[in-house]
C-alpha positions in Angstrom: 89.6 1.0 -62.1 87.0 1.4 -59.3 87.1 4.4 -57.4 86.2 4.2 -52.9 82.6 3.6 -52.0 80.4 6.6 -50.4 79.4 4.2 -47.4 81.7 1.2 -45.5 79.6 -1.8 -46.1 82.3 -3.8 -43.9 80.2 -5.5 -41.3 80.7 -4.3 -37.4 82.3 -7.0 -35.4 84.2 -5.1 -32.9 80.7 -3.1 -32.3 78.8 -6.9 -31.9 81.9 -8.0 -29.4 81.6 -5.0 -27.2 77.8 -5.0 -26.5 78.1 -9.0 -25.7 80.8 -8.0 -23.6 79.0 -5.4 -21.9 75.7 -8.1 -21.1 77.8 -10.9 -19.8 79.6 -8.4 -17.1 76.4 -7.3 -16.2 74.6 -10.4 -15.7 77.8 -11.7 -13.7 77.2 -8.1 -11.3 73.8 -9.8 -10.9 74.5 -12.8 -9.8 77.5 -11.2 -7.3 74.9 -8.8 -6.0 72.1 -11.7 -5.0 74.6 -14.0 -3.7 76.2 -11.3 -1.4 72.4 -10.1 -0.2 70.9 -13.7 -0.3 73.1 -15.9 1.3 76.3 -13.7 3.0 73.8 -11.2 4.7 71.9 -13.3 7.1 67.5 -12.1 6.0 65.7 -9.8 8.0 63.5 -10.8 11.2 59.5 -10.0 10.2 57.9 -9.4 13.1 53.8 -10.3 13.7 51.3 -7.9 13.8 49.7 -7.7 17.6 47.4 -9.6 18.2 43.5 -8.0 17.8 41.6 -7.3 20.9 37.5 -6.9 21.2 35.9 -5.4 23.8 32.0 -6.3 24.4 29.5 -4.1 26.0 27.3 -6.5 27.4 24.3 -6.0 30.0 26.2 -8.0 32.4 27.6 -5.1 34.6 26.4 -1.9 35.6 29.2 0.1 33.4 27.6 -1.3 30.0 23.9 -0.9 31.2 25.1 3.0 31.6 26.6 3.1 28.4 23.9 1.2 26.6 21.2 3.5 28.4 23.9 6.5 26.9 24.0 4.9 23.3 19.7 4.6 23.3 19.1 8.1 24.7 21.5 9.5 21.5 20.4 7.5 19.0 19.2 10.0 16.2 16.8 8.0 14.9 14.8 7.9 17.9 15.7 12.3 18.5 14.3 12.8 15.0 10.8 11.3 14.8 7.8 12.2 17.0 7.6 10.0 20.2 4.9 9.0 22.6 4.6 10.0 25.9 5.5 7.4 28.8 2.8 5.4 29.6 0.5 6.2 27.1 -0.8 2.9 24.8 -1.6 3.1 21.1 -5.0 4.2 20.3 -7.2 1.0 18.8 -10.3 1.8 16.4 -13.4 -0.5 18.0 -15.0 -2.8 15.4 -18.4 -2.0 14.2 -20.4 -3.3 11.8 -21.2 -1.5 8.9 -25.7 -1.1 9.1 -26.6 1.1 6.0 -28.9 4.6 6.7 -31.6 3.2 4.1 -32.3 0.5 7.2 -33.1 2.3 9.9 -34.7 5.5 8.3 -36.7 5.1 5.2 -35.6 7.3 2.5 -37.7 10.3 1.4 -38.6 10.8 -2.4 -38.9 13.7 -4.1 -41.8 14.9 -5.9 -42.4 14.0 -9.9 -41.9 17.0 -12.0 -45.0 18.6 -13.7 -45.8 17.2 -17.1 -46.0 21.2 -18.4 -42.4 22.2 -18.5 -42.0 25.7 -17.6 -40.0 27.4 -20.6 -40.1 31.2 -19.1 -36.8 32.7 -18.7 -35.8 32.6 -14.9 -35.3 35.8 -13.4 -31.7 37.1 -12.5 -32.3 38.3 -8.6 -35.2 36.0 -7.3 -37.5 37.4 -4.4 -36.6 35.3 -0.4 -34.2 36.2 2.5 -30.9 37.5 2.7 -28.7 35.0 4.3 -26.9 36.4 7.7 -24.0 34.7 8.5 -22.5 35.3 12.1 -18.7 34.8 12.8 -17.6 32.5 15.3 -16.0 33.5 18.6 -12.5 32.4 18.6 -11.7 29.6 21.2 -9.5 31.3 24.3 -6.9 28.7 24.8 -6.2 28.4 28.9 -2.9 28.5 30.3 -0.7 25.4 29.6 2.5 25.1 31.9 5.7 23.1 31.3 5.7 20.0 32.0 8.6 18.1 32.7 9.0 14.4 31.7 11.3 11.5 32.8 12.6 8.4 31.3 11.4 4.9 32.6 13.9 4.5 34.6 13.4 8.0 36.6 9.5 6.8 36.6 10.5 4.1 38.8 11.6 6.0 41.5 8.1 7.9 42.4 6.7 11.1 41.5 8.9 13.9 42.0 8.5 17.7 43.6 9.1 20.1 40.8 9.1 23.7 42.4 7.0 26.2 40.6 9.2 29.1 38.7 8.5 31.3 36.0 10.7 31.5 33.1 11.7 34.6 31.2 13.1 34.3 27.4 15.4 36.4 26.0 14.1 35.8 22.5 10.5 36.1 21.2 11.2 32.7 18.7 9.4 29.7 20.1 11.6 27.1 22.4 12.1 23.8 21.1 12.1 20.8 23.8 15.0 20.6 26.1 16.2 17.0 27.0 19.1 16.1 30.0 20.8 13.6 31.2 20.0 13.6 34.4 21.6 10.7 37.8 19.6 10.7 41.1 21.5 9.5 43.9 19.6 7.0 46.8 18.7 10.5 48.7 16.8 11.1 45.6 18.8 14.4 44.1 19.9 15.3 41.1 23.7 15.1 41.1 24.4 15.6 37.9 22.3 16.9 34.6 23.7 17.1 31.4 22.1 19.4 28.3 22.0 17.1 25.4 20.8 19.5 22.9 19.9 23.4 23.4 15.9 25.0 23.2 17.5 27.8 21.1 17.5 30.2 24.1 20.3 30.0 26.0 18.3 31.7 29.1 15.7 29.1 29.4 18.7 26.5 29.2 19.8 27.8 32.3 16.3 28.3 34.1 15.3 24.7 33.2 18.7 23.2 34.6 18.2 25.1 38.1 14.6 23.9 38.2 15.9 20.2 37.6 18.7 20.8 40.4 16.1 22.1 43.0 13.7 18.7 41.7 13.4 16.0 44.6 12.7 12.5 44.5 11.5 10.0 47.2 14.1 8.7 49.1 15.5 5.3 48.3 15.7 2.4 51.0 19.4 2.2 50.7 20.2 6.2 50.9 23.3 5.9 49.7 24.9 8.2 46.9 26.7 5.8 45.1 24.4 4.0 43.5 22.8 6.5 40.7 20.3 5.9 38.9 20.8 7.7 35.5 17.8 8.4 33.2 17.0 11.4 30.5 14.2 14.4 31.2 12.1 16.3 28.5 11.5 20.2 29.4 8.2 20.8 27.1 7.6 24.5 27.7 3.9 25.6 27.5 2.5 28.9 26.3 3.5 30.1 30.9 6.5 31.3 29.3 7.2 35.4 29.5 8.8 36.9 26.1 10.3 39.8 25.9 8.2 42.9 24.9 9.2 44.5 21.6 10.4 48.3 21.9 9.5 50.7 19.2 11.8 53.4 18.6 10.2 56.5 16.7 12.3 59.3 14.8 11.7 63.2 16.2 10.1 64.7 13.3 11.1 68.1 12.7 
């Protein structure tokens, strides 16, 4: 007689009902859930983006001329190359013709050598003058003040009063140029001026905005203050400026 098997090879139905029980519950939660959130609930209202709004800054009014004046005086493209002065045109090379020296001046020819070739050794320290070179005299460069430059627009108005004052720097490094932006009002003053970058001295930032408040232009047929006429000035400080004198300290000896 056969004894019991190790394993039960009977097959699992109870197992295989249970799991297909358990899939056709869920799927009926399923369709519950999306008829209860599809069609009881009534959908959700989406509501349209707002609408896009452009604003153009046109020429057309004197707002946008200002700003587009602003925008072209801060353009760092035109801050970091070299610019021409106002009013000065672009140098133009003449055209002239090529006419070769040999035409005008016959060329002189040198001498044929001797037939005897001289085959002596040449001496080391040949006799003739000693050459006496003289130094040049260094060129005194004259005093160059600073200038002050407008814009175009500022040009327009006449040529201004600049009062004479002497500036003092606090540091002995070299100023870099000073631009403002400056608005002259019909009475031709400056109302306003506005640092638009720094000379590296915060002194001669100061002394260069009081020389541009105490600046005058001709007076405007309308003399009224509220039309201004805004524009940018250049402060390009010459070598009239006064540095600071250095100090030397030296230790007691003993």
């Amino acid at each position: 007689m056969a004894g019991p098997l190790v394993f039960d090879w009977d097959f699992a139905r109870d197992r295989s009902l249970a799991i297909a029980g358990f899939l056709a519950l869920s799927l009926g939660a399923h369709a519950v859930c999306l008829y209860l959130f599809q069609i009881v609930y009534p959908p959700t209202v989406a509501l349209l983006p707002a609408p896009v709004r452009l604003s153009l800054i046109t020429p057309e009014s004197e707002e946008g001329r200002t700003l587009l004046r602003w925008v072209e005086a801060e353009d760092p493209a035109l801050a970091s190359r070299t610019q021409r002065p106002p009013g000065l045109t672009a140098f133009i090379p003449p055209k002239l013709e090529h006419i070769p020296s040999y035409i005008a001046r016959e060329p002189r020819l040198k001498p044929l050598p001797p037939l005897a070739a001289d085959l002596s050794i040449p001496s080391a320290q040949p006799p003739g003058p000693v050459p006496i070179t003289h130094p040049r005299a260094a060129q005194k460069i004259g005093l160059i003040p600073t200038q002050v430059t407008f814009s175009e627009e500022i040009e327009k108005l006449g040529a201004p009063l600049l009062p004479s004052l002497k500036f003092n720097a606090s540091a002995k490094e070299a100023p870099q140029a000073l631009n403002f932006r400056i608005a002259i009002s019909g009475r031709g003053e400056i109302l306003y001026a506005f640092p638009v970058n720094s000379s590296g001295d915060p002194a001669l930032d100061e002394q260069a905005q009081i020389r541009l408040a105490l600046c005058r232009f001709p007076r405007s047929p309308t003399d009224s203050d509220q039309n201004l006429v805004w524009g940018t000035a250049t402060v390009e400080w010459g070598n009239d400026v006064i540095y600071p004198r250095s100090t030397t300290t030296s230790s007691p000896t003993p």
